[in-house]
C-alpha positions, -999 to +999 in steps of 0.1 A: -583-269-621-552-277-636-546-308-661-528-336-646-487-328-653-493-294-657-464-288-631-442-308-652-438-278-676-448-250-647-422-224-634-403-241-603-409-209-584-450-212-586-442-241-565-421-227-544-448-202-535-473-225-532-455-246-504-437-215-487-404-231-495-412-261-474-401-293-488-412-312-456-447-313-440-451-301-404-472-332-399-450-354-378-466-392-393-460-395-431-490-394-458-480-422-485-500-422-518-528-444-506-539-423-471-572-414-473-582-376-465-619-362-460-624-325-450-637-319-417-658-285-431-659-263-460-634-235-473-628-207-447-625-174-457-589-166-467-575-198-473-548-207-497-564-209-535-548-245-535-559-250-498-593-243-507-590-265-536-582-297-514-611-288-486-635-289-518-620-318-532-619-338-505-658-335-492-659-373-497-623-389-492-596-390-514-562-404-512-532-383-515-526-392-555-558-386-563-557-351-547-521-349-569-536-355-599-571-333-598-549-305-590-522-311-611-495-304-587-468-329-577-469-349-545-446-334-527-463-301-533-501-315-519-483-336-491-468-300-476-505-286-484-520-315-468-494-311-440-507-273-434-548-283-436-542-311-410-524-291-383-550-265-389-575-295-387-590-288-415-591-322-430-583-357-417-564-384-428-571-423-423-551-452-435-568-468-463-590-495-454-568-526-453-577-561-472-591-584-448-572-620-448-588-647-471-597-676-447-579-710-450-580-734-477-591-760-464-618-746-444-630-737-480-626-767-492-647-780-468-678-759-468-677-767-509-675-803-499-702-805-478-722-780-500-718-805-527-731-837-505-764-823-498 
């Protein structure tokens, strides 16, 4: 694997390759930095070196920048990757898990007060 920023210094046509060209992901609903991807099944036969790379990765779920920075490769690179594994429906992708809301105040309050009378 590469070392996190090693694009920074890379030739902008290794890129370029990697992606096809594409600057844009086929996948119509965006992937932010937080989306969660797990692969649905191991590296096929033939894939993509950097393709492969993410099915590994991703046998537990990783978000989009941590996918970024194992591989070294920009964002915008592994979100048109990404883009190419999920219409092939070789991974998924989830929204992260959100917070859940804190409960009121008061009714805090109030369970501590009547903890603290018995």
């Amino acid at each position: 694997m590469n070392q996190p920023g090693d694009w920074e210094g890379a030739n902008p046509e290794r890129l370029y390759v990697i992606t096809g060209g594409r600057s844009g992901s086929q996948v119509p609903a965006t992937l932010d930095l937080v989306t969660l991807i797990v692969a649905a099944a191991g590296p096929r036969h033939g894939m993509q070196p950097e393709h492969a790379a993410i099915v590994r990765l991703c046998a537990a779920p990783l978000s989009v920048a941590e996918i970024s920075a194992y591989l070294g490769l920009p964002v915008s690179v592994v979100t048109v990757l990404l883009g190419d594994l999920l219409v092939d429906e070789h991974v998924a992708a989830r929204a992260p898990v959100r917070r859940a809301p804190l409960p009121d105040r008061a009714l805090i309050e109030a369970v501590i007060d009547g903890l603290q009378k018995l």
